[in-house]
C-alpha positions in Angstrom: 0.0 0.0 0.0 1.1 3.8 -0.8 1.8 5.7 1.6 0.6 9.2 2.5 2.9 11.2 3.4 3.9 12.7 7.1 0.7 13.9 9.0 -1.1 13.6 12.5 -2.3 9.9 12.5 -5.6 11.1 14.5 -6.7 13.3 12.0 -6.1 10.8 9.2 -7.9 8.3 11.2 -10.9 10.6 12.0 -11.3 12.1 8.5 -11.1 8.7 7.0 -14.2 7.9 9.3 -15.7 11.4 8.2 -16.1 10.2 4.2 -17.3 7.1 4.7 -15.2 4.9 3.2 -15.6 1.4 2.6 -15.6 -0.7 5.8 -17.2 -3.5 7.6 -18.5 -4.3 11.6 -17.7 -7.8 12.8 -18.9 -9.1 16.5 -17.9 -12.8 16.6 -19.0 -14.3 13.1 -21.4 -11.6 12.4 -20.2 -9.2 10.1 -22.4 -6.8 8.6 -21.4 -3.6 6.1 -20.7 -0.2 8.0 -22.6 2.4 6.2 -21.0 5.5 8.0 -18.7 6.3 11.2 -18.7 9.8 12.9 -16.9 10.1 16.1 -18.4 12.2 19.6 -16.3 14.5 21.3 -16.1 12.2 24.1 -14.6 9.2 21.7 -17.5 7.3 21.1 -18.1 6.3 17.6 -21.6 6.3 16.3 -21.9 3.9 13.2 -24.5 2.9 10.9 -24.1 -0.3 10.2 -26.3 -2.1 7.7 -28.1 -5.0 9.3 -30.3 -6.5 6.3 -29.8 -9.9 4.9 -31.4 -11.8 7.9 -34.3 -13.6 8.1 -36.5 -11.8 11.1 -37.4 -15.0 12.5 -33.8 -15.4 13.9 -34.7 -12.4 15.9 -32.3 -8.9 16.3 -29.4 -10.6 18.4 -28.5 -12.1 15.4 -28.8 -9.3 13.1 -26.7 -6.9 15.0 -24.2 -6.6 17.8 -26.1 -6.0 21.5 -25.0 -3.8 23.7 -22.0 -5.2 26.2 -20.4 -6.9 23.3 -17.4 -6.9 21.7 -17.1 -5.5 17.8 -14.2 -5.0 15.6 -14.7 -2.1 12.6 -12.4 -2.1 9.7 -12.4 0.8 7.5 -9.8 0.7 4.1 -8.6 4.0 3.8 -8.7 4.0 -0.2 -9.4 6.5 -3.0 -10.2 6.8 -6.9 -6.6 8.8 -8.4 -9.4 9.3 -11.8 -7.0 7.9 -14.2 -10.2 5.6 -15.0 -12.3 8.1 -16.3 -12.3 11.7 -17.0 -15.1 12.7 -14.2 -17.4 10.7 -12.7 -21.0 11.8 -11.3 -20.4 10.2 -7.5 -17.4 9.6 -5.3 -16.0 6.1 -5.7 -15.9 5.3 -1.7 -18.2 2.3 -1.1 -20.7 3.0 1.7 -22.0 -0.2 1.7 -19.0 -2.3 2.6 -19.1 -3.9 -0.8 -16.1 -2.9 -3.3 -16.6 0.2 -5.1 -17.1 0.5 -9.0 -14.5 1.9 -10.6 -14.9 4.5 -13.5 -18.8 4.2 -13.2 -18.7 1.0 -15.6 -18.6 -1.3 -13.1 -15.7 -2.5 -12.3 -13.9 -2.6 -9.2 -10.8 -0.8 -8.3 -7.8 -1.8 -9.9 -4.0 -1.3 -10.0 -4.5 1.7 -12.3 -6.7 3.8 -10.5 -7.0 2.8 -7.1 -4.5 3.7 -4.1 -4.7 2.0 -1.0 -3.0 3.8 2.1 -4.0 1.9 4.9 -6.6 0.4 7.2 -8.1 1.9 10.1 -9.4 -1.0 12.9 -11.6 0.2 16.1 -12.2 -2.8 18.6 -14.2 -1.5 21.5 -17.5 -2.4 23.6 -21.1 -1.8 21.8 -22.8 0.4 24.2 -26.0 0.8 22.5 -27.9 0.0 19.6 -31.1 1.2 18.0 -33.6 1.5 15.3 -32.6 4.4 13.1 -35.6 6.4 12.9 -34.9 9.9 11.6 -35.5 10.7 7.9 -32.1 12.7 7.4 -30.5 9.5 8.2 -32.3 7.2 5.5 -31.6 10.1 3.0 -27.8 10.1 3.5 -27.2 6.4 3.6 -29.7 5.2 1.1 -32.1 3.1 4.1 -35.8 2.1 3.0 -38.7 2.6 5.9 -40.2 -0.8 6.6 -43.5 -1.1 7.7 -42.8 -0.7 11.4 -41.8 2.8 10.7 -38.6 2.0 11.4 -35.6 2.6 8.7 -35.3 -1.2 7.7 -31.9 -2.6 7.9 -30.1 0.7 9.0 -29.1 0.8 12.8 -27.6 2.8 15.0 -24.8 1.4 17.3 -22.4 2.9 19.8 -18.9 1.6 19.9 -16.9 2.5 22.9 -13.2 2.3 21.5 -10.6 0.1 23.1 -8.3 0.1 20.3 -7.5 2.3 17.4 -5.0 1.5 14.9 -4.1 2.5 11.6 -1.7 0.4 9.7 0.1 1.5 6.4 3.1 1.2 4.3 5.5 2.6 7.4 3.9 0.0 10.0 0.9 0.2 12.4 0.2 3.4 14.4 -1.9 2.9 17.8 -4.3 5.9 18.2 -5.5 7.0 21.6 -9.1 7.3 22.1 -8.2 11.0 23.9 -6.3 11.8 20.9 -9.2 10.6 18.1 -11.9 12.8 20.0 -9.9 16.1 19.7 -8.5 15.4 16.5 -9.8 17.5 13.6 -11.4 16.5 10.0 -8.9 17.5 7.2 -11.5 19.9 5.4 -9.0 18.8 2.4 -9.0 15.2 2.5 -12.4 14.6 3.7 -13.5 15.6 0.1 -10.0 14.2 -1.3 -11.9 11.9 -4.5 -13.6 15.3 -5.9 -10.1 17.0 -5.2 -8.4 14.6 -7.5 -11.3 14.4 -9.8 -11.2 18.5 -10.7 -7.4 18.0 -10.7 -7.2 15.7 -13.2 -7.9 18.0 -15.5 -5.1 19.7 -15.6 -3.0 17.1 -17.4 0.1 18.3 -16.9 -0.1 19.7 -13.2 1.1 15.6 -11.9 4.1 16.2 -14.4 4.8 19.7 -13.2 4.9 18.5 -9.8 6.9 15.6 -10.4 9.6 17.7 -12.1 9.4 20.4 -8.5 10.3 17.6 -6.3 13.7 16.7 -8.4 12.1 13.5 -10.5 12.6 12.7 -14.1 9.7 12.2 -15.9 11.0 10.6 -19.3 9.0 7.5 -19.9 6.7 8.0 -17.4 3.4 8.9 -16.5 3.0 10.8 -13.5 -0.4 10.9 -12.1 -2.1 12.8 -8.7 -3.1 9.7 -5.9 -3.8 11.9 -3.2 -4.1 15.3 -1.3 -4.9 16.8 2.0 -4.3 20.0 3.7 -0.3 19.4 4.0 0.5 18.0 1.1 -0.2 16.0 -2.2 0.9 12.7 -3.6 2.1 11.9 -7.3 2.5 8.7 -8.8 4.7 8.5 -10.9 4.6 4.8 -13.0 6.8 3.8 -15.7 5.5 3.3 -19.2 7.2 0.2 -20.0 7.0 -1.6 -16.8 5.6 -2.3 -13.6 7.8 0.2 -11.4 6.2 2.7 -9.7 7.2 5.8 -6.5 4.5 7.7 -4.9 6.2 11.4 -4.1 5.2 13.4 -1.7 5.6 17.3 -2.1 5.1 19.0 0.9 2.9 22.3 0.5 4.8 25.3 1.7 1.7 25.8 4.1 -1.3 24.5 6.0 -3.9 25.1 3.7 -7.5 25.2 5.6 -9.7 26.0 2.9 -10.1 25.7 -1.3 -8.5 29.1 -2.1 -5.3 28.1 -0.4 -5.1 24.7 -1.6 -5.4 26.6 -5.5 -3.0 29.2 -4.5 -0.4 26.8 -3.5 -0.5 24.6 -6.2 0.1 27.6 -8.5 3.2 28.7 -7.0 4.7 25.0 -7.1 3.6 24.3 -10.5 5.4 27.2 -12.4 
């Protein structure tokens, strides 16, 4: 897996929880697909977790973790570089837990398009669990009412977080629970696959940037697999074979919003 690039590991982890990426909940042998993650300023993390699939004669125990036991979320902290298509109309995170289509034909991810940074585990305690009800909910994460009034397979559980870990190309980074509930969402990176899609555009800004941080670029074909607010990350992959280096260039500045992230990129592209 690429990796990203030097910044605080909380704020990675929490703004990879922020976007909803692709992830699953497992308590035991039940696993179900983790719709969305969103952590409390006291540490809990509230997910929606997808619960359909079972038969409602096995009852709710076994359609969802109870409350007292133990649950494991993984969360792959992936994202789209565009290099499979030109624009697309929707992100390509999965928020289903099932892999994402690729290039809105279809596919899945592949070596081409796809970079893969690391994964982001929570093990913890399930503290509660409920029916989600509210309407804003079922409109975010795509749920269906049943006839109970309730939102079908969409529920809400409460995982109190023992462990937090993100692993990635340089090794596994434990993340304190104290240090996840302060930790900020990169306003960057939580919007980092429509980033790279208006990027793209510019064909030669991956080439430009490649050239800035000292690389030759002469049977290559550099392309843009990643930004947030201290940095952004070129691949650059040989033509002829499989060799490939993800660069990092460093921006000369925090950038907080869209005006500095354009501003910078100007000045290290001339």
């Amino acid at each position: 897996m690429d990796g990203v690039g030097e910044r605080p590991v909380a704020e990675r982890v929490r703004t990879v929880l922020a976007r909803g990426a692709s992830g699953t909940v497992g308590a035991g042998m039940l696993r179900r697909p983790l719709r969305s993650a969103r952590v409390r300023d006291d540490g809990i993390v509230v997910l929606v977790v997808d619960v359909g699939g079972a038969a409602r004669e096995v009852g709710d125990v076994a359609r969802v973790a109870a409350p007292g036991a133990s649950a494991t979320v993984e969360i792959v902290d992936i994202v789209c570089t565009g290099r499979c298509r030109g624009a697309a109309p929707r992100p390509s995170f999965s928020l289903d837990g099932r892999p994402a289509p690729c290039g809105g034909r279809g596919r899945e991810y592949d070596d081409e398009c796809a970079v893969a940074r690391g994964i982001v585990t929570l093990s913890g305690i399930v503290t509660a669990s409920s029916p989600a009800r509210r309407r804003r909910l079922v409109a975010a994460d795509g749920g269906d009412h049943d006839g109970s009034g309730d939102v079908g397979s969409l529920r809400l559980s409460e995982l109190q977080p023992l462990e937090i870990t993100y692993v990635g190309a340089d090794g596994v980074h434990v993340v304190p629970r104290s240090d996840l509930a302060a930790a900020g969402v990169d306003p960057i990176a939580v919007d980092e696959q429509a980033w790279l899609r208006r990027l793209s555009a510019d064909r030669g800004l991956a080439a430009r940037l490649a050239l800035r941080a000292g690389r030759q670029i002469a049977g290559t074909e550099p392309c843009l697999a990643g930004i947030d607010r201290y940095g952004i990350d070129v691949n650059i992959g040989s033509v002829h074979s499989g060799f490939r280096e993800l660069v990092r260039v460093a921006f000369p500045q925090v950038c907080d919003d869209s005006d500095d992230v354009h501003r910078v990129l100007a000045e290290l592209s001339r």
